[in-house]
TIRORO-176347 format. One record per residue: residue number from 0; x, y, z of N, C-alpha, C, O in turn. Coordinates in Angstrom, 3 decimals, decimal comma. Layout:
<rs>
+-----+----------+----------+----------+----------+----------+----------+----------+----------+----------+----------+----------+----------+
:  nr :     n_xx :     n_yy :     n_zz :    ca_xx :    ca_yy :    ca_zz :     c_xx :     c_yy :     c_zz :     o_xx :     o_yy :     o_zz :
+-----+----------+----------+----------+----------+----------+----------+----------+----------+----------+----------+----------+----------+
: NUM :        X :        Y :        Z :        X :        Y :        Z :        X :        Y :        Z :        X :        Y :        Z :
...
+-----+----------+----------+----------+----------+----------+----------+----------+----------+----------+----------+----------+----------+
</rs>
This chain:
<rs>
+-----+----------+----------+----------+----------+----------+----------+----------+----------+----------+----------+----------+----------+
:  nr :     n_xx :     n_yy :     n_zz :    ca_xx :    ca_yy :    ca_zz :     c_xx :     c_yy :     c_zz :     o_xx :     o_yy :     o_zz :
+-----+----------+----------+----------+----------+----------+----------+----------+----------+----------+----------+----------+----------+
:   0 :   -6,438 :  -16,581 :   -2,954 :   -6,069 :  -15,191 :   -2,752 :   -7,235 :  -14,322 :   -3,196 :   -7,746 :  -14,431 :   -4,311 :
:   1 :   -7,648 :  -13,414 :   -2,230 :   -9,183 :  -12,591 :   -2,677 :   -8,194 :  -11,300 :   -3,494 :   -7,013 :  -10,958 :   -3,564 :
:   2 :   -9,458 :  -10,903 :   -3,995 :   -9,187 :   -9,372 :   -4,417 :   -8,418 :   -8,300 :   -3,576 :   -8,485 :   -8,310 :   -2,347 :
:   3 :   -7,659 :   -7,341 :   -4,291 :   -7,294 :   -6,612 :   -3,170 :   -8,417 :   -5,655 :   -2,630 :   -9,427 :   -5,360 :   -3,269 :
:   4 :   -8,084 :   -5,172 :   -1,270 :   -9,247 :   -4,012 :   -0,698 :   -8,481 :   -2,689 :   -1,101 :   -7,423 :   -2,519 :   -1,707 :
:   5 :   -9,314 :   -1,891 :   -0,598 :   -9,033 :   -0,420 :   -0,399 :   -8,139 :   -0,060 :    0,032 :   -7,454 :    0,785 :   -0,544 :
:   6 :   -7,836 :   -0,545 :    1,146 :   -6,619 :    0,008 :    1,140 :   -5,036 :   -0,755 :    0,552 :   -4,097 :    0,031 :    0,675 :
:   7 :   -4,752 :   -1,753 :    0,118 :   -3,634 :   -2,076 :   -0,912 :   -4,172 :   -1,184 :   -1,938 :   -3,205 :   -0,759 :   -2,570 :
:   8 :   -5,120 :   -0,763 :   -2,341 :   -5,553 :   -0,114 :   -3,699 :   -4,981 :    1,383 :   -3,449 :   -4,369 :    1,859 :   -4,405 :
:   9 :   -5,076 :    2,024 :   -2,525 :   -4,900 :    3,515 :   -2,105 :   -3,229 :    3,310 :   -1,723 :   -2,526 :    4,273 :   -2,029 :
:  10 :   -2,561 :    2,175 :   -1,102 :   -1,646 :    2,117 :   -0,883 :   -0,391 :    2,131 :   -2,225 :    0,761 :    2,563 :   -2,216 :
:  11 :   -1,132 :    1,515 :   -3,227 :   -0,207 :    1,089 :   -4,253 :   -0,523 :    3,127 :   -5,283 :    0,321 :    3,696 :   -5,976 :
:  12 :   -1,658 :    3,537 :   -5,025 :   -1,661 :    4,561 :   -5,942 :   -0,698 :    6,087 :   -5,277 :   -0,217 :    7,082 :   -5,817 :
:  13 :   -0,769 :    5,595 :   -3,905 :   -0,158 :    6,730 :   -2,861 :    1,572 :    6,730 :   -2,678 :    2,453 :    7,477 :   -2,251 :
:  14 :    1,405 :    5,198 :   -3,379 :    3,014 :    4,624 :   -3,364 :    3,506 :    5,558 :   -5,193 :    4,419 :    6,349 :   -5,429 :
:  15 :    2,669 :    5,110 :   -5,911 :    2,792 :    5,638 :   -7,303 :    3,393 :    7,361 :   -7,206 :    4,540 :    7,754 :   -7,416 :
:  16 :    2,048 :    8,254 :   -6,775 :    2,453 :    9,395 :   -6,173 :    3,098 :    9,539 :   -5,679 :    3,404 :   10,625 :   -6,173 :
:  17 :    4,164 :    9,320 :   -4,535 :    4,909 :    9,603 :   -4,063 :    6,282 :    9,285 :   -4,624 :    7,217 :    9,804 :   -4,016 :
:  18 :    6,657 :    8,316 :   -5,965 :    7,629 :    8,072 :   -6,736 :    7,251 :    9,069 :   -7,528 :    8,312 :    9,544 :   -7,934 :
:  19 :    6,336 :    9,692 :   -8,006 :    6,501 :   10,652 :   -8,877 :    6,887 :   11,840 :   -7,926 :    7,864 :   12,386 :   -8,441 :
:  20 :    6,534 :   12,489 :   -6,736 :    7,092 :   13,288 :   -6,512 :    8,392 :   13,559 :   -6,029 :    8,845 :   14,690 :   -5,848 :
:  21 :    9,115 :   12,248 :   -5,777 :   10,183 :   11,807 :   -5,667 :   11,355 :   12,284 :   -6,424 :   12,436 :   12,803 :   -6,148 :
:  22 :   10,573 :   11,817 :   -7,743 :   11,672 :   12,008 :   -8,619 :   11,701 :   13,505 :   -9,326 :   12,694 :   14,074 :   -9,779 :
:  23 :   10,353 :   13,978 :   -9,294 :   10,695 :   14,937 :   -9,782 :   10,982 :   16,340 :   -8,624 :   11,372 :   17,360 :   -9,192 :
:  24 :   10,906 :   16,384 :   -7,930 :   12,113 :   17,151 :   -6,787 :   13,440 :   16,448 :   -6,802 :   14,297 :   17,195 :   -6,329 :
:  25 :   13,897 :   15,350 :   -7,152 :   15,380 :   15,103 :   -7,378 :   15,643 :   15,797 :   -8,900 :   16,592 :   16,570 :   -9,030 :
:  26 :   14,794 :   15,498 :  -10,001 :   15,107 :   16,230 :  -11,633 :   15,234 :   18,280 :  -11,694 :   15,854 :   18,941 :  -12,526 :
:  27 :   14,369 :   18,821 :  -10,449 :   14,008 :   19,868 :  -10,453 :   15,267 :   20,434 :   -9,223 :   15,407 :   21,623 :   -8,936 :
:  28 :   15,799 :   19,710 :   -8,832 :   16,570 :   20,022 :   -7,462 :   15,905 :   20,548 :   -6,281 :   16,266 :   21,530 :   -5,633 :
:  29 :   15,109 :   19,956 :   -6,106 :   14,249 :   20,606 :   -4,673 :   13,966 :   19,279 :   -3,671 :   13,169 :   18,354 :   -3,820 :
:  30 :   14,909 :   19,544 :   -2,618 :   15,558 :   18,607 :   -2,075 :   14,103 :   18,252 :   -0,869 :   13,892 :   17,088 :   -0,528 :
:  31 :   13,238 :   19,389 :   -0,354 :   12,149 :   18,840 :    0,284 :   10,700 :   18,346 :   -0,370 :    9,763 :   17,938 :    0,316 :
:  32 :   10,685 :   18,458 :   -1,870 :   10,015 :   17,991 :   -2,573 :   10,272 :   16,218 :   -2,758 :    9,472 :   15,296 :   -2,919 :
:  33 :   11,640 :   16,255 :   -2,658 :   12,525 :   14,890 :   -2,981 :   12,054 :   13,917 :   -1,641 :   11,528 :   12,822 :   -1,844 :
:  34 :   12,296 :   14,426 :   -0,273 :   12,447 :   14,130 :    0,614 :   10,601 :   13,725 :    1,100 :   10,084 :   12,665 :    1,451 :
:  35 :   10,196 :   14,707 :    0,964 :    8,386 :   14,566 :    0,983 :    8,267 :   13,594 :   -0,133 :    7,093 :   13,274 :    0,054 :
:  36 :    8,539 :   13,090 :   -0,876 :    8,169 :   11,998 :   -1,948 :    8,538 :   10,614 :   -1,323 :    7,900 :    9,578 :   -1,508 :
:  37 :    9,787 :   10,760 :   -0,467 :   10,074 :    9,401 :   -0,290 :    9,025 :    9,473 :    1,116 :    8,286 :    8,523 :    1,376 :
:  38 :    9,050 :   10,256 :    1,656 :    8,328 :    9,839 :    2,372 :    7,324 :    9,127 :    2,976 :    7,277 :    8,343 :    3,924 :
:  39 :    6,000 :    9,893 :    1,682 :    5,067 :    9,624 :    0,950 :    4,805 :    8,053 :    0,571 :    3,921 :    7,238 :    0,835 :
:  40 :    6,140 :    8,041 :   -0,257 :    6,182 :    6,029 :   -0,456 :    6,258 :    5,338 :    0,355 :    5,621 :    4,285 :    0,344 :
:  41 :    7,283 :    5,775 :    1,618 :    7,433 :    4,943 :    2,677 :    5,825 :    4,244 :    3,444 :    5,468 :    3,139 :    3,854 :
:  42 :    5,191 :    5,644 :    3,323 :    4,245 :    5,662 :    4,173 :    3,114 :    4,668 :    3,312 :    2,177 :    4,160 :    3,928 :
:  43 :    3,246 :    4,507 :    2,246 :    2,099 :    3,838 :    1,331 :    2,797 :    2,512 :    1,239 :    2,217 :    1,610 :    0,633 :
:  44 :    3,954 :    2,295 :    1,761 :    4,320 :    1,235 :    1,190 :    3,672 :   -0,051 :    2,800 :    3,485 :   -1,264 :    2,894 :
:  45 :    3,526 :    1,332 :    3,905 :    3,141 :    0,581 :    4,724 :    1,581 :    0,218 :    4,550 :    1,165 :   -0,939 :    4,606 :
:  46 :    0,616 :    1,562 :    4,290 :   -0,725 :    1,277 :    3,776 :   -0,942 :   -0,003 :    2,911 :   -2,125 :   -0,344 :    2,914 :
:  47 :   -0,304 :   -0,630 :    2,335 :   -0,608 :   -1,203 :    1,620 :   -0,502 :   -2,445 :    1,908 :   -1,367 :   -3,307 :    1,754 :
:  48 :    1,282 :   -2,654 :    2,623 :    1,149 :   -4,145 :    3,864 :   -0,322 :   -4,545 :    4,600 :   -1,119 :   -5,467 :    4,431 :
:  49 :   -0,264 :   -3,233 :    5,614 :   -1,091 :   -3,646 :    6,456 :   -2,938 :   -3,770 :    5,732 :   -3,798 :   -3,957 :    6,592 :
:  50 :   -3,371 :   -3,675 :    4,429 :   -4,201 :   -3,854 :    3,491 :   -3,790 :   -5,256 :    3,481 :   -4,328 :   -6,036 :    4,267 :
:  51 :   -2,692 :   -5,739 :    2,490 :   -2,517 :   -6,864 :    2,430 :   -2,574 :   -8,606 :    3,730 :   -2,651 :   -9,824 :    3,572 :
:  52 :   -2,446 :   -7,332 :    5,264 :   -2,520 :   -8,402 :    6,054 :   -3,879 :   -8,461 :    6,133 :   -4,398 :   -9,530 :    5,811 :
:  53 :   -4,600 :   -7,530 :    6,500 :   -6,115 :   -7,379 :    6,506 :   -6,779 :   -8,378 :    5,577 :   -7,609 :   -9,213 :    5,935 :
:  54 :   -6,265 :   -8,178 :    4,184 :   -6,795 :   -9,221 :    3,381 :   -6,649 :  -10,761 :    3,701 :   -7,600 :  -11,537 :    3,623 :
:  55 :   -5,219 :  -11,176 :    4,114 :   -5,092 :  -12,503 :    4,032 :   -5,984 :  -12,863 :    5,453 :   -6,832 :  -13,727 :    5,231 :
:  56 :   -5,958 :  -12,322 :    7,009 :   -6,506 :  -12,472 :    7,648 :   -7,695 :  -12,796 :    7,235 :   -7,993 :  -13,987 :    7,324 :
:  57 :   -8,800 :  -11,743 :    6,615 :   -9,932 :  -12,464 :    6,123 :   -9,885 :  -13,384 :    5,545 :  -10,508 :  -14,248 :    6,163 :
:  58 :   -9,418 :  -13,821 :    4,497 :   -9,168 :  -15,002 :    3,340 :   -9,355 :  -16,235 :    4,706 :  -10,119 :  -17,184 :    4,532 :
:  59 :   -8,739 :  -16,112 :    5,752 :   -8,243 :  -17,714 :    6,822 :   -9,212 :  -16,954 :    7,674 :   -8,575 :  -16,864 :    8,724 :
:  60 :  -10,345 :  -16,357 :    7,875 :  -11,277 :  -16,069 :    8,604 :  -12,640 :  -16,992 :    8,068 :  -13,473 :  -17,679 :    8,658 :
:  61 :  -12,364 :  -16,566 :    6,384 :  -13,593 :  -17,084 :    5,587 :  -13,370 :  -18,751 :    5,329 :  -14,229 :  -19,592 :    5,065 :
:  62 :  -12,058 :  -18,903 :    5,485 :  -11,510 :  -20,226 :    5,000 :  -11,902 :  -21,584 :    6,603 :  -12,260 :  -22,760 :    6,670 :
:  63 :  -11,680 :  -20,887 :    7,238 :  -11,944 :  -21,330 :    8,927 :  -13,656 :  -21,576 :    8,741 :  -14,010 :  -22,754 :    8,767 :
:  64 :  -14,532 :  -20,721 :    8,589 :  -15,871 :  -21,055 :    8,635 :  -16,139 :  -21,512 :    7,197 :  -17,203 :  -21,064 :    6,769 :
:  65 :  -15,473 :  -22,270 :    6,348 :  -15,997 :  -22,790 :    5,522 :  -15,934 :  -24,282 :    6,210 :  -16,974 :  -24,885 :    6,476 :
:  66 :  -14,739 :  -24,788 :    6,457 :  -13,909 :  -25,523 :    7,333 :  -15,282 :  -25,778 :    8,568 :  -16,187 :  -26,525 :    8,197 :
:  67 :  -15,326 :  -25,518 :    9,158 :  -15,941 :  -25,632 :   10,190 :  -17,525 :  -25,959 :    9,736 :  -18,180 :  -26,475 :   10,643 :
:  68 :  -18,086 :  -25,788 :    8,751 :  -19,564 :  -26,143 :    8,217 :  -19,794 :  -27,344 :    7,535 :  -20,843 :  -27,981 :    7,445 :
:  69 :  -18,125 :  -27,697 :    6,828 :  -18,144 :  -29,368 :    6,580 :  -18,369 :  -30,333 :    7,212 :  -18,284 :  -31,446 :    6,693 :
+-----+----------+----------+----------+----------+----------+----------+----------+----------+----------+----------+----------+----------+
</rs>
């Protein structure tokens, strides 16, 4: 398993942000603050999949031409 990239990295901090604004438009009662937060996560939660496929793809890109030089 490689390191994560940039984007799981931006995904997981955009995911962070967006639970904080989440919650605090639900503590403050501001229901499009609330609503823009989940959003926010939703949307990072996908940034961060498609990071994670990116990654493993490479991992069996690099793993294939190691494979192949033996």
């Amino acid at each position: 398993m490689g390191l994560p990239n940039k984007a799981e990295i931006r995904g997981k901090i955009n995911k962070a942000k967006g639970t904080v604004k989440e919650n605090i438009g639900h503590a403050v009662g501001n229901r499009s603050m609330e609503k823009h937060g989940a959003a926010d996560r939703r949307k990072a939660s996908l940034q961060e999949t498609l990071g994670k496929a990116r990654r493993k793809v490479g991992d069996a890109v690099k793993d294939l031409g190691t494979t192949m030089r033996e």
